[in-house]
Structures are given as C-alpha cells and as structure tokens.
C-alpha positions in Angstrom: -154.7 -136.2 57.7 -153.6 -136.3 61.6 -151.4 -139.4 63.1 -152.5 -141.0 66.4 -149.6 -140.0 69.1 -149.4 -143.6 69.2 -148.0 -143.5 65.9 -146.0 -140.9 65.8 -144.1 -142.9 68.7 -143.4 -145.9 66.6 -142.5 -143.8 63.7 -139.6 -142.1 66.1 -138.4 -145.5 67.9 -138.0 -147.2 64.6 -135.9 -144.0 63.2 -133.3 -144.6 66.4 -133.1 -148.3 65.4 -132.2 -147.6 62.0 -129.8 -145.1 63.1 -128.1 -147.2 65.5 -127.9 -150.1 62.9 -126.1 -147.7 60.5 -123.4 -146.3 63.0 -123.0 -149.7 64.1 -121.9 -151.2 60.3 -119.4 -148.3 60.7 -118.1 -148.9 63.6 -117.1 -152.5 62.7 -116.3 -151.0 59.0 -114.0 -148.6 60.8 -112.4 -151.3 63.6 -111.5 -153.5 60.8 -107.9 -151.6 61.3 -107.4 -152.3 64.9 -105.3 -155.0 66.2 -104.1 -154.7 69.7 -99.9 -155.4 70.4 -98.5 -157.4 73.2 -95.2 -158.7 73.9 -94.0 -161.8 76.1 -92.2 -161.1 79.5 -89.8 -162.8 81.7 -89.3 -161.8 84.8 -87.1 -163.2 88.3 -89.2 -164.4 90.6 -90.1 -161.9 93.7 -89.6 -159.2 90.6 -92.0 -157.2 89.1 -93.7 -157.8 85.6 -94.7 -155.0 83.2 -97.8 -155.7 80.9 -98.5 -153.2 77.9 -101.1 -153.5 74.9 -101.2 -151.3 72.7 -103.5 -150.0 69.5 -102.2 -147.9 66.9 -106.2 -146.7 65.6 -108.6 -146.9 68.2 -112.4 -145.3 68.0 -112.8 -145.4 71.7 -113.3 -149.1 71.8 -112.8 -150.7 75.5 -109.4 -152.8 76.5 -109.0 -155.0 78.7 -106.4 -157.3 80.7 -107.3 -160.9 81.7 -105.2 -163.7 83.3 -104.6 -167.5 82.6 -107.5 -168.2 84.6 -109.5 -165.7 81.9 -110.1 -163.4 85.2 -110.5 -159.5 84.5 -107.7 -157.5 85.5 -108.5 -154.2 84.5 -110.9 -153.1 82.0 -109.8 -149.5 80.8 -109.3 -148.1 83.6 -111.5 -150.0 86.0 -109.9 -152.6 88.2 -112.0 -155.5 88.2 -109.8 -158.3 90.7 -109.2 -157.6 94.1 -105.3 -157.9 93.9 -102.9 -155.7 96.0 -100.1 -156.5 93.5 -101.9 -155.6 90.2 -102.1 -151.7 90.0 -102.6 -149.7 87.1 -100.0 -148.3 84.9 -101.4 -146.2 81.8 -104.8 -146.5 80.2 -106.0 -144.5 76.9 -107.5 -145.1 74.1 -104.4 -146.1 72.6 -103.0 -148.3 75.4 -103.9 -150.0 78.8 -100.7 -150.9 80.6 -100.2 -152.9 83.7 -97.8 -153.9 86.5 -97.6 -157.5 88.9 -95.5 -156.9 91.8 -93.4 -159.5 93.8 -94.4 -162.1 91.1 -94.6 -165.5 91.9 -94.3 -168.9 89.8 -98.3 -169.1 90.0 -98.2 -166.3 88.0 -96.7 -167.7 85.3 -98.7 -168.6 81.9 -100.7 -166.6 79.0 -102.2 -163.2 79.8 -104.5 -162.4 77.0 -105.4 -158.3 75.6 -108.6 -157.5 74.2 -109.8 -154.8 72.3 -113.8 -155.2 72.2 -114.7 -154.6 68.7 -117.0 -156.3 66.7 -116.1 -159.0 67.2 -113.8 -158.8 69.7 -109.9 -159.1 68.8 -107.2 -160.4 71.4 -103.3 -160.8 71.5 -101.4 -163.1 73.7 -98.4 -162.2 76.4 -96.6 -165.3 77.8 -95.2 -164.0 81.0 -91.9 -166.3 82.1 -91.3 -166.4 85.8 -87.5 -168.0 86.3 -87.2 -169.5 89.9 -84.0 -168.3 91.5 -81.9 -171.3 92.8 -80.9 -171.6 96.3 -77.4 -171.0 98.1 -75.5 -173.6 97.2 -74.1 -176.2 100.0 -70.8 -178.5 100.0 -71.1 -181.7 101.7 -69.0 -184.9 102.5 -66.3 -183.1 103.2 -64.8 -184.2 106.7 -61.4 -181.9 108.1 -58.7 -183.1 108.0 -58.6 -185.9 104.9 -55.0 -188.0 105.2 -53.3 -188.8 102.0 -54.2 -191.0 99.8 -58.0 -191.1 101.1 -60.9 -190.6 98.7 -62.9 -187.7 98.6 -66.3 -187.2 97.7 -67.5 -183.4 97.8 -71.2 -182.9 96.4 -72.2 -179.8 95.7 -76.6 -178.9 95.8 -79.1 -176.2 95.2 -82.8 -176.1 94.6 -85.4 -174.0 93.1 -83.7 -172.9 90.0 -86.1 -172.4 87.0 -85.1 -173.7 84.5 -82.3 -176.2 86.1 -79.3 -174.3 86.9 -76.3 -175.0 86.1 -73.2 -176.0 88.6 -69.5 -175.9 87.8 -66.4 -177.1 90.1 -62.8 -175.3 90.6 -59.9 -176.2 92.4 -57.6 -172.7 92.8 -59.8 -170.9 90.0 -58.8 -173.9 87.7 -62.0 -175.4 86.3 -62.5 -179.2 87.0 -64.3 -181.0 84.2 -64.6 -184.8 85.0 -68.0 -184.2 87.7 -70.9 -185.9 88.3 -73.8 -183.8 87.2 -78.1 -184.9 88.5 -81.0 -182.7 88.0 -84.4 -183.9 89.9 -88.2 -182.4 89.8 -89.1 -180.4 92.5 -92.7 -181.1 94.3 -94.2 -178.5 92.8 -93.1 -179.7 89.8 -92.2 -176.1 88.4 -88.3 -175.9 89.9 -85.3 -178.2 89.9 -82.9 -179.6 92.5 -79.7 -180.1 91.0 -76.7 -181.6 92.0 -73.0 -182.0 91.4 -70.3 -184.7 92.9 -66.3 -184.3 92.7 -64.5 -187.1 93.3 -61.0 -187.2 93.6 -58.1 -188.5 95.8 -56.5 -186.1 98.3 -52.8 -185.3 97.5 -50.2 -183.1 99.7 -50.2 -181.1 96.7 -53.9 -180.2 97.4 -53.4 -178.9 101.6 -54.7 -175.5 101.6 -56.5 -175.6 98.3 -59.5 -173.8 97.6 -62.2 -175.8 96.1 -65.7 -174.0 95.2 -68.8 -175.0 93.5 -70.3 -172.1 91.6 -73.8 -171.9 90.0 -74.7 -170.2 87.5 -78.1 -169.4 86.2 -80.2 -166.4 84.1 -82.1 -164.9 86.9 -78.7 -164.1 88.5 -77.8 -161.6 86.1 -74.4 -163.1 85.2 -73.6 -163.2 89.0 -73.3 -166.3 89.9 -73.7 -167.9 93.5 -70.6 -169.7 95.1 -70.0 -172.0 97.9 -66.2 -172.7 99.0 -64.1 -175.4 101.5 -60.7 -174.7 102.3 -58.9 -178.5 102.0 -57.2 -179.8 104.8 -54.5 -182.4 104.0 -51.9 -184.6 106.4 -49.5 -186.3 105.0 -46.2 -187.6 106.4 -43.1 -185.6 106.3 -41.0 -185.0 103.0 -37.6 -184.6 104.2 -34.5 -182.8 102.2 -31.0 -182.2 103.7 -29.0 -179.2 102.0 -25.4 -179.0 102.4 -23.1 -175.7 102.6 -20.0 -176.9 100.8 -19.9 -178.9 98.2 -16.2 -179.9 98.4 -15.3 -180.0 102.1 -11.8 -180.5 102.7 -9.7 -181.0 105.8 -9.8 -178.5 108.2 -12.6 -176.6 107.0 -16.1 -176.8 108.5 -19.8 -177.9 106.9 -23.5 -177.3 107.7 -25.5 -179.8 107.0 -29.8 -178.5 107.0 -32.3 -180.7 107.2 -35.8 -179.4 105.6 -38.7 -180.7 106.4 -42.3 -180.4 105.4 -45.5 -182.6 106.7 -48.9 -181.7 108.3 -48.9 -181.5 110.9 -45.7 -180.1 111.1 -42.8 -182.1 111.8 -41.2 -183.0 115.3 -37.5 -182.3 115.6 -35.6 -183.7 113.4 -32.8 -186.6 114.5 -29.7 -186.7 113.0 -27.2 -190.1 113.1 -23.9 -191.0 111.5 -23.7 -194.3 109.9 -26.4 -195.9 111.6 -25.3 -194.5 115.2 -24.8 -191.4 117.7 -22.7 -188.9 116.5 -19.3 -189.3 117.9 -17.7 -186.2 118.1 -20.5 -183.9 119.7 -18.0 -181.1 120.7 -17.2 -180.5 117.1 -20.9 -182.2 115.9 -23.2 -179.9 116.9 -27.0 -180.1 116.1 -29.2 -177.1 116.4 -32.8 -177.7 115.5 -32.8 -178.7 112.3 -29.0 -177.8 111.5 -26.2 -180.0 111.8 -22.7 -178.1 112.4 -19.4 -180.1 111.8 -16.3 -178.3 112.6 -12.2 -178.7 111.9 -13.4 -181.7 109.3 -11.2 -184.7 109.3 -10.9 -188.2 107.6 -12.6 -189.6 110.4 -16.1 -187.6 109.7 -16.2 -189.4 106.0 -19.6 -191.5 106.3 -23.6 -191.4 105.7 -25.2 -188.6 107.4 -28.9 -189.4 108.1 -31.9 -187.0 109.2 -35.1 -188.4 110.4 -38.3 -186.5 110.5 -41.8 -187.8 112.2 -45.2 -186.3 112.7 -48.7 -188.2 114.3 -48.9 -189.2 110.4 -45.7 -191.1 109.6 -42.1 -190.9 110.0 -39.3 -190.2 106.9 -35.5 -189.9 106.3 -32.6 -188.9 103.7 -29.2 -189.3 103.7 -26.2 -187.9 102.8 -22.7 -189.0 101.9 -19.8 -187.0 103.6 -16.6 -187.6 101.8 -13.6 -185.1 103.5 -11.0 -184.1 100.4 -7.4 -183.8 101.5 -6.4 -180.5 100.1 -2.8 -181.4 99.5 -3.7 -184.3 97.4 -5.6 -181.6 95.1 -2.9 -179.0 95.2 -0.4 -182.1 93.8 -2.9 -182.4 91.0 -3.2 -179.0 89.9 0.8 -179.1 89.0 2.3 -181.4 85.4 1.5 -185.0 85.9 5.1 -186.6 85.2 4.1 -189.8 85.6 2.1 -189.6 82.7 4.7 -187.7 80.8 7.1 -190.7 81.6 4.8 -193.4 80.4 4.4 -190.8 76.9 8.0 -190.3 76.7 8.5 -194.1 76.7 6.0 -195.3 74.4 7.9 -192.7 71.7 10.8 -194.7 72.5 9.7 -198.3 71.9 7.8 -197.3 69.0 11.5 -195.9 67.5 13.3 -198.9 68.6 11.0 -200.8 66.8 10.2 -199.0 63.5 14.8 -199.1 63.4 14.7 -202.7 63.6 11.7 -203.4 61.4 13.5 -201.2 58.4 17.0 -203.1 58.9 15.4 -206.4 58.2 13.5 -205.4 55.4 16.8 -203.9 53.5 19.0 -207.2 54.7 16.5 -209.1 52.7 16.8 -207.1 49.3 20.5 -206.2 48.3 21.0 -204.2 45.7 23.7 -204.7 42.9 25.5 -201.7 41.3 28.0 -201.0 38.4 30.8 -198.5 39.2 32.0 -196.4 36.2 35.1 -198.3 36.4 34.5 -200.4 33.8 36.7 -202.2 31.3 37.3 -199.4 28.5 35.9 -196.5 30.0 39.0 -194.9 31.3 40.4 -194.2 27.5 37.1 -193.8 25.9 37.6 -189.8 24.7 34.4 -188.7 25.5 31.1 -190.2 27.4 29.2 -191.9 24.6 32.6 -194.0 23.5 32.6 -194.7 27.2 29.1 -196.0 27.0 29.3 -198.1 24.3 32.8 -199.7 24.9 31.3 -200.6 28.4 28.0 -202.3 26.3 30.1 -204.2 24.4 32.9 -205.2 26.6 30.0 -205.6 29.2 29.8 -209.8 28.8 33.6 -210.1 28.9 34.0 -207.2 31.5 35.3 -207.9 35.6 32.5 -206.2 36.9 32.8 -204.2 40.1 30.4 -204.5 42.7 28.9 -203.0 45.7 26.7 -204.3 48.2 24.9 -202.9 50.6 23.2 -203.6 53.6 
C-alpha cells in the first residue's frame, strides 16, 4: 500500500511535536534543581555597585538582570538598556554578573535575577545607595565674644543617607549637653541635620578649639570636621609677686606685678597708700616691676598695682611691713623676762604651800609620853617598866611635849 506525500508530511511533523513535547517535560524535570543566588549591596553614592547571580546547575537556560523599573539590563550576554554606566562583568551558564558605575540615589531599590525555566525562577538584590553628607559649617560665631556673653555655635550638614550623626568638642574633650535636629530633604531620600552648643564664654575658654565632627557609614570611619578657634576679652587678672618675704631694714625688695587680660594689658600703675610714690630715687618702677631700695620704717604701707585694657580695669595690693633686724637678733637669744616671771611664780607658790602647812599643824597638837615615867627608872627590865607605868599611869605626873 503506498502513502500520499501528503501524508507522509503529516506523519513527520507530528513525530517533531512529540519529540519536542518529550525533551520539553525533561527540561522542566531537569530545572527543577536550579535556583539562581543573589546578594543585597550597599554602596556610597558616586561609587560603583557590583551585581552577581549565580546558578550552581544550569542546562543552558538564559539569565537575565532587570531593574526596579522591571527594565532589561542584560540578558546573558546581550545588553538590552542603553546605559553608559551598566557594562558587563561575567556571563556563563553558571553566572551573569554586572557592574553600575558612579551610582546615584535613583538607583536605589530591588534588582531582580532570573533564570528562565519553566516557569521562570527569580531572586531579589536590594541595592542600598548611602548619601554622603556635606562639609559641615559653624555658624553664630562672631570674633571676638567678651566675657560673660552667650554663645550660640550651630553646627549643619546635608545630604547624609541615612541622617548622620554630629558630635561637639572643646580641646578634644567631648561636649554632651547639645541640641541635636534632623529635617527631610526635598527629595525626600537625604537628611539635613543640625547641632547647637550653647554655652557662656569664659577667660578660661580664649584660644580654645571648638570643632563639630560628623560622623557617618559612607565615610569609612573618617569622619568630616569643621573647627573655630575662640576668641575671648576679658578684663585684666592682676597678681603682684614679691622677692623677699621678710624684708628687713637696709635690705632692698622687688615687687612684680603680673598681668593677664585680652587684649593685653596697658602698663601697669603702681601707688603707695592711695598716693605717688614718695621716694622715686630709691622707688623705682620698670614696666611692670617695682624696685625699693635701702628699705626703711618709712616704706611700711599698702602697695597697689593697677592694670587696664579697652575691656575693664583691675588691682591688688600688697602689705609692706619693714622688720628691724636688731629687734630679731634680741629674740633669737634667752628671754629673761620670762625666766623672771617663772622664777617668781616658784617662789610664791613656796611661800604659800610654808604658810598653808604651819596653820594646819598649829591647829592639831599632838600629846606625847616621855619614858620618864613614875616607876620606870627601877623597873629591872622593860616589861616591869611597862607595866609599873600602866598601873601607876592614873596616879602618875605625866610629862609632856607639845609641839607646834
């Protein structure tokens, strides 16, 4: 029996369809194994982000790279978007890689992989763009700040993603009690954050370095730091510093006046007891230094040294008392005055403790018996004696003593 060409070309067509269908089913039996990998990225803005996906068993099925807009980036090998800053990085069988250069916050979001299989399987990358913050700035800080005044320094930078952080020091000390506001950018993706120090402005703090530093993860642990140098006036502080601390007659005494204020100091003045100095020949004042020479009775008196600047004026004083160095020699030697005064208070005290203890006997006499009595001079031995005396003792002429 012959077959029409006809069909014999049905019978062929029908074979392939058959065939297909069967490697088909094991194509999906055989992709039921195939997952692709991604992992999430962060990357600093203006950097450059890396994008892999990889398959472990792969039968030649397609991969491909989309963004969070679901565009094609590459299929296998294939770039499919017109971007100058997406270029290819690997693509096998076994992995399709991909690099963004100078990355921007737009870029940020879900990039999806997918491995077309059937059906199709995909896994996510969230790429993380952090905005950099700007330079930081000091304001409100006006040169120079008189004591006593109120300072306000505030301390601001924008564009940080996520809000950075800002921190205050005075001379590397950290200062805690700040102000701290963070504010939305307009494109609502960055931060403008700011910090205010308030504080009053002490002598102490003239010269001080105060900075404001910020510190956020896209500066890889560098932080950025703005600095003021403080500027502080404040009337003169005045000291006076003497050379001898026991000036005596005849010898001589510097008397130094320091002074410190900002601005600095005019030169100093220098009065005695509210007036001129009256001896200039042997008061002499140089600059700050006040020279007395051949000291004498008559230079005992308040010393006073006056210092002034644009700021404000201030004084000290200081008490000159001129020792007489024969006066101090006399005390050095055995103080007999006091030895008299001792000497005669051991007297008294005798005198008295004599008459005291002859009053006290005057009133208690004693009364005695002598051996002399009735019997005792022919008694043989002592025991008659005793006993003629006991019994002649009523009848006896006692013999007395008294004493007083």
């Amino acid at each position: 029996m012959r077959l029409k060409p006809g069909a014999v070309l049905r019978f062929y067509s029908l074979c392939g369809i058959l065939m297909q269908v069967a490697a088909t089913k094991n194509k999906v039996r055989g992709s039921q194994g195939q997952f692709p990998l991604t992992q999430n990225v962060t990357v600093v803005e203006g950097g450059t982000a890396n994008l892999t996906c990889r398959v472990d068993q792969n039968d030649n099925t397609s991969l491909q790279w989309s963004n969070p807009a679901q565009q094609t980036l590459y299929f296998d090998d294939k770039k499919a978007l017109r971007d100058n800053r997406i270029e290819l990085v690997r693509a096998s069988w076994h992995e399709l890689s991909i690099s963004v250069s100078d990355v921007s916050l737009s870029d940020e979001g879900q990039y999806t992989c997918s491995l077309f299989t059937m059906p199709v399987k995909t896994s996510k990358a969230f790429l993380t763009v952090l905005g950099v913050p700007e330079k930081p700035q000091i304001t409100g800080f006006t040169s120079p700040v008189m004591e006593g005044e109120r300072m306000q320094l505030t301390c601001k930078t924008s564009g940080s993603k996520p809000a950075a952080d800002i921190r205050w020091f005075k001379n590397d000390k950290e200062v805690k009690d700040v102000k701290y506001l963070k504010e939305e950018d307009a494109n609502r993706k960055t931060f403008t954050v700011s910090s205010t120090l308030d504080f009053l402005a002490d002598r102490n703090d003239d010269g001080a370095v105060v900075s404001c530093r910020v510190d956020h993860e896209s500066l890889n642990s560098t932080p950025q730091i703005a600095m003021q140098v403080l500027e502080i006036h404040y009337t003169p502080l005045v000291k006076i510093i003497s050379s001898n601390s026991w000036p005596e007659e005849g010898q001589s005494i510097i008397l130094t006046c320091e002074s410190k204020g900002k601005p600095v100091p005019e030169p100093v003045l220098w009065t005695k007891d509210g007036g001129e100095l009256p001896d200039p020949e042997r008061m002499v004042v140089n600059g700050r230094v006040l020279s007395i020479s051949f000291l004498n009775k008559t230079d005992n008196g308040t010393y006073r040294c006056e210092a002034k600047n644009p700021i404000g004026r201030n004084s000290t004083e200081y008490v000159l008392i001129v020792h007489d160095p024969n006066a101090l020699a006399g005390q050095t030697g055995p103080d007999h005055a006091l030895i008299g005064g001792i000497v005669a208070v051991v007297v008294f005290v005798t005198l008295c403790s004599i008459i005291l203890l002859g009053r006290y006997l005057a009133r208690h006499k004693g009364t005695y018996l002598t051996n002399e009595a009735k019997g005792a001079e022919d008694a043989p031995d002592a025991d008659t004696a005793i006993i003629n005396a006991e019994g002649s003792q009523v009848n006896a002429e006692e013999k007395k003593e008294y004493f007083i």
